[in-house]
Phi, psi and omega in degrees: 000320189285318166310321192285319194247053177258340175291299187307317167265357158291327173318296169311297168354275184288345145320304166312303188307313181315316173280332172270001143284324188298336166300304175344284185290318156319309167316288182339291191261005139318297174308334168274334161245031153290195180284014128286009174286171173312137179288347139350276211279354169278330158288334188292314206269344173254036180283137182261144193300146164309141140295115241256353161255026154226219191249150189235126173282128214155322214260151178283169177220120198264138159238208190217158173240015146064243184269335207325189167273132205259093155238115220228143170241161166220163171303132183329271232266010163312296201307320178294327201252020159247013172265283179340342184066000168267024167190139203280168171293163182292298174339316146315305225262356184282155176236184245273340181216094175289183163289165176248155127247108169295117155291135189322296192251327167215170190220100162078181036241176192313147157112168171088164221237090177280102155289132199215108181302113192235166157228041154170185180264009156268005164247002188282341160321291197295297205279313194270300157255039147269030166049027187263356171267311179226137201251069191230058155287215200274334180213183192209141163298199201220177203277349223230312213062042162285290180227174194273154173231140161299181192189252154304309164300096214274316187184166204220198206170111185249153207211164192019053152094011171118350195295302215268137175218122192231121189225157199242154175242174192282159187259116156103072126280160178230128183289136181312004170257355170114353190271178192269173183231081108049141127335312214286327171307329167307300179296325174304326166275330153330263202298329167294301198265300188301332184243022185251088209301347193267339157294293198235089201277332164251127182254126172335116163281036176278317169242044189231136166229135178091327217072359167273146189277115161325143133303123175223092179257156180270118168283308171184189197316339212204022180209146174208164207230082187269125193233116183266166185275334197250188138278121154276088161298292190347303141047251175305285198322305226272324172305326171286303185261012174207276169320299237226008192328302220231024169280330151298001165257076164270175196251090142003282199317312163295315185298308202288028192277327213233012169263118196311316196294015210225301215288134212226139177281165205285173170313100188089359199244117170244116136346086211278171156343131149081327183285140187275139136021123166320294201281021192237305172303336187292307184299314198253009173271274221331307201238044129081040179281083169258016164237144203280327187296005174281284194287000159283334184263013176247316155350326211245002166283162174301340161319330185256110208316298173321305189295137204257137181284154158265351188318149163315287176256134151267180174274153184231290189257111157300155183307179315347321199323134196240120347301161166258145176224152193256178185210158184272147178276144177259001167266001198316169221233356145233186206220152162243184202315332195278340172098051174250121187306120184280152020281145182266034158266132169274321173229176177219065205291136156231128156254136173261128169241162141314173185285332183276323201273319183288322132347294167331289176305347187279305193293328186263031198060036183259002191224098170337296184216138163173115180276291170012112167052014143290118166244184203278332176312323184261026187286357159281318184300302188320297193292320178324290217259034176305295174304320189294334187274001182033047181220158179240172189247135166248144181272104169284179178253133170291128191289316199302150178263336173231153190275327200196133179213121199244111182257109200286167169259114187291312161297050173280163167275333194278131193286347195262306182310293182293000173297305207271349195252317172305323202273104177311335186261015151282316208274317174299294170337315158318302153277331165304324178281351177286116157246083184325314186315296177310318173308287221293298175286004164287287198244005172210021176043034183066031185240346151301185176204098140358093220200160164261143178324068181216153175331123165327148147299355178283330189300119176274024168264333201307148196213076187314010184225349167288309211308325181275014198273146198016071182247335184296156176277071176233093176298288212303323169313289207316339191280328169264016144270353211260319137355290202305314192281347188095026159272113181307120193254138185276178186282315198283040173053039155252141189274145177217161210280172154355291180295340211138298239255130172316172184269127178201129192232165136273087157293115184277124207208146191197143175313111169275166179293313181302343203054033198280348218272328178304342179247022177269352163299281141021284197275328149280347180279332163291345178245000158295309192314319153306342166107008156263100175325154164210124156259142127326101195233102201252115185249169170271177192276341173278337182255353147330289184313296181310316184294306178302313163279010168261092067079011192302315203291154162232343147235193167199151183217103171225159178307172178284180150293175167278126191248021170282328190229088184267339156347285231273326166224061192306033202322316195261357190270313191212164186294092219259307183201137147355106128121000164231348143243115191290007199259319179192072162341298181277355156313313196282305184304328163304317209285327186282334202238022239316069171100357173303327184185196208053243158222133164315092173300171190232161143069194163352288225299319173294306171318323181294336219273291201265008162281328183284314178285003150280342136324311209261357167278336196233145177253029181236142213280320210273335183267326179289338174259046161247307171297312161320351203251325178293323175324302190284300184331315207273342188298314190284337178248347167278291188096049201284345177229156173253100159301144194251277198222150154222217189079319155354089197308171167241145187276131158229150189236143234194113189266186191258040191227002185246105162226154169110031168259102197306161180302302163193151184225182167297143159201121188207159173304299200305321164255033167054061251223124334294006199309311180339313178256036174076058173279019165263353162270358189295157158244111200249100227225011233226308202118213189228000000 
């Protein structure tokens, strides 16, 4: 007994001794790659992003394929299953004008397998169909997000002033079971899913104007007619072309099998008012349903292999299955200049890991291609072991204008809380307590830039006096604004409220894409440091989600936006929509339900609220930043979200067996960052 359990804690030792060297050797080589590090890796780390006005080699070229002589290639094994006679020829499955995409750098070949990282299958969700792989609505950004490019959509037409929208599609697409893809798939979803109360119990003012609900009519097979009561300048970027890319592409053919207005009774079977089909009731007893829009949205999740895509890849093994893997669709609908039918990649596998574990793999040469959960925190590691990892690391330019964006909540429930969070000269206090600089060479090795959430300087939004406003390192300003508000400090420097009761918050911090989230340590110990206690309160991202929409949070922290274009998604400018400005939720909700719900604002907040919809009423480029320059002022003198640092390129990491991938581009949500950059043109050369 005494051996054993002399074994054990001989065990337990060495178990110990064993981690606090690798803590050692981990210190170590953190420490060789800091600023005290190899003169390598410190030229690596001062590389400057391409500059993005002049041409950057890389980049895809959308062309038309016009007149051409229809001489079409497809991948060996299409090719196989049209000898076989179980697949029609390419020429057949292509339509009357595919798209073209010139590769930056070669064209094909064919084959290989792109392995692709998640850290569950909601985000394999998130990355595939949330267009962040393949990019296919009506329209597309361009790799910079300068401009919209055609897609499905060959070309549009605004009409009265932004009211009228005529957009034409391309002809003779195919759905990935071969069948076509239409107006009429449009209109189904119009008038079936968007305007059918029972599918869609609130509709987006995304397709609203006025409070009116769009007009959407069929011009003829291959034109539909979108007519609003008001003007949507907006319209085409942020709808088409971002928020809203792909909600018109439901499959007609397939969807109305499970949509009550499709179901037609068996043969001899009569109906009373209102009763459904015998074999339609059967299909929702199967899966324990009692209403048919449950079995229409479980037809229409992305889990299911059967419903057919317009994607580059389709689904083949859906979860549980480990990897879920896509497949090439053989109807996809482009080409590159020589006419070999695209994606030239054959699968598209994701394995699921943790965020360390995925890291791991990046460093050892396990990943073809992948910006996703590269955060900038492993970017030392990332840059060391480049040779050994046969990968090079790249700089894209970051859409987001802040890394960490921090929002008190203007909506607390609690009243004393919302008193002190309304009050501007807390939140400048705040910021004003922040010594960004030490942040920025502490976690980023000084290659961030210290900033307020506001329009890029690449941006004809930029506004040089929001981005520096209380960005300086002034405790003592911060103490006499806090002074000011009337609030008290006690001898050991804790300030205490309104009630009495020390001042004591929760910063709600969950893994951001940026990894901005490593510097919320940071910002609390500064502002404890100010004498306002602050925790961390590090979640998981589903209960993350829950404390903000309960209004629950007394701070909230996610990264910025695209601040190159902040039109197009203002989060951090005003309260834009539920669940993306966490500064004021029930603000976003009014403003989103346009007065339906949520609490009505006052004051600033409202004014930024009605400079925005005028904006989204006007199409001239040059009145929209003029209106925007009051946004940003009012912005600049409330401070309604507190920016810490941005600029920070983002790392993709890009093995060297991966091509047609670019040096660099944008990369933000808002353009489906890599979608952006053609990944039905990548080539994977690594094997399978």
């Amino acid at each position: 007994m005494k051996q054993t359990l002399m074994r054990f804690i001989l065990g337990v030792v060495g178990v110990s001794v064993g981690l606090f060297c690798l803590v050692e050797v981990l210190a170590y080589v953190t420490w060789s790659l800091s600023n005290m590090g190899d003169r390598a890796f410190q030229e690596a780390l001062q590389r400057e992003v391409v500059d993005r006005e002049r041409d950057v080699i890389g980049h895809h070229r959308v062309l038309e394929w016009n007149d051409r002589l229809r001489d079409f290639h497809e991948a060996p094994e299409l090719a196989e299953r049209v000898e076989a006679g179980t697949l029609e020829p390419v020429e057949q499955r292509l339509p009357k004008d595919p798209l073209v995409i010139d590769p930056p750098q070669q064209r094909g070949p064919y084959g290989g397998d792109w392995m692709r990282y998640a850290v569950g299958v909601g985000d394999v969700n998130s990355v595939f169909f949330g267009g962040r792989l393949t990019y296919d609505g009506l329209v597309r950004w361009c790799p910079m997000g300068e401009k919209i490019l055609p897609n499905l959509a060959r070309d549009w037409e605004v009409k009265e002033s932004g009211r009228i929208y005529i957009i034409y599609l391309r002809e003779g697409v195919r759905w990935s079971d071969g069948e076509p893809f239409t107006a009429d798939d449009i209109v189904f979803w119009y008038e079936h899913v968007l305007l059918n109360e029972e599918i869609t119990s609130t509709i987006n003012r995304e397709w609203k104007a006025g409070g009116e609900v769009m007009d959407l009519t069929k011009v003829d097979d291959y034109t539909i007619r979108i007519a609003f009561a008001e003007p949507r300048s907006l319209f085409i970027e942020r709808t088409l072309g971002s928020r809203f890319f792909d909600a018109m592409l439901v499959p007609r053919h397939y969807m109305k099998q499970f949509h009550a207005d499709f179901a037609r009774p068996e043969p001899g079977e009569e109906l009373k008012e209102g009763e459904l089909p015998r074999w339609f009731r059967r299909e929702m007893e199967e899966r324990n349903y009692h209403r048919w829009p449950q079995l229409y949205s479980y037809m229409d999740r992305w889990q299911n292999p059967d419903k057919p895509t317009l994607k580059a890849w389709k689904l083949h093994r859906p979860p549980p299955s480990r990897p879920v893997v896509f497949v090439r669709n053989p109807y996809y609908w482009k080409v590159d200049p020589d006419g070999r039918q695209l994606p030239y990649i054959d699968r598209v596998s994701f394995h699921i890991f943790e965020l360390e574990i995925i890291a791991m793999r990046a460093i050892q040469g396990l990943m073809p291609m992948q910006k996703r959960h590269i955060r900038f925190d492993r970017y030392a590691l990332l840059m060391e072991n480049q040779g050994v990892g046969n990968y090079e690391v790249r700089q894209w330019i970051a859409g987001s204008g802040n890394d960490l964006a921090i929002a008190p909540n203007l909506n607390h429930q609690d009243p004393a809380t919302r008193e002190l969070m309304r009050d501007p000269r807390f939140r400048k206090a705040l910021s004003l307590a922040l010594d960004r600089e030490m942040i920025n060479q502490a976690r980023y090795y000084g290659q961030a830039q210290p900033r307020q959430v506001a329009a890029s300087e690449r941006s004809p939004f930029y506004d040089p006096e929001y981005e520096s406003a209380y960005i300086e390192y002034d405790p003592e300003r911060a103490i006499e604004l806090l002074a000011e508000i009337g609030l008290e400090r006690r001898r050991d420097g804790r300030w205490l409220g309104k009630d009495g009761r020390p001042l004591r918050f929760q910063i709600d911090v969950t893994n951001t894409p940026s990894g901005g989230d490593v510097l919320v340590d940071l910002v609390a110990d500064a502002w404890t440091a100010l004498g306002v206690r602050a925790d961390v309160n590090r979640l998981a991202r589903p209960l993350f989600t829950q404390r903000r929409a309960g209004r629950l949070h007394d701070f909230h922290v996610w990264e910025g936006e695209w601040e190159d274009n902040p039109i197009i998604q203002p989060r951090w400018h005003m309260p834009y929509y539920p669940g993306a400005s966490p500064f004021a939720e029930e603000y976003a909700l009014w403003f989103h339900t346009d007065g339906e719900s949520g609490t009505e604002p006052s004051g600033d907040i409202r004014r930024v609220i009605e400079r925005y919809r005028e904006i989204e009423q006007e199409l001239d480029r040059q009145k929209q930043i003029e209106m925007f320059a009051e946004i940003s002022r009012l912005n600049r003198e409330n401070l309604w979200v507190i920016g810490v640092l941005g600029k920070a390129p983002t790392p993709v990491v890009v093995h060297n067996h991966m091509r047609n991938v670019p040096d660099v581009a944008l990369s933000t949500w808002e353009v489906r960052s890599p979608a952006n950059t053609a990944t039905e043109v990548y080539v994977w050369e690594g094997g399978n």
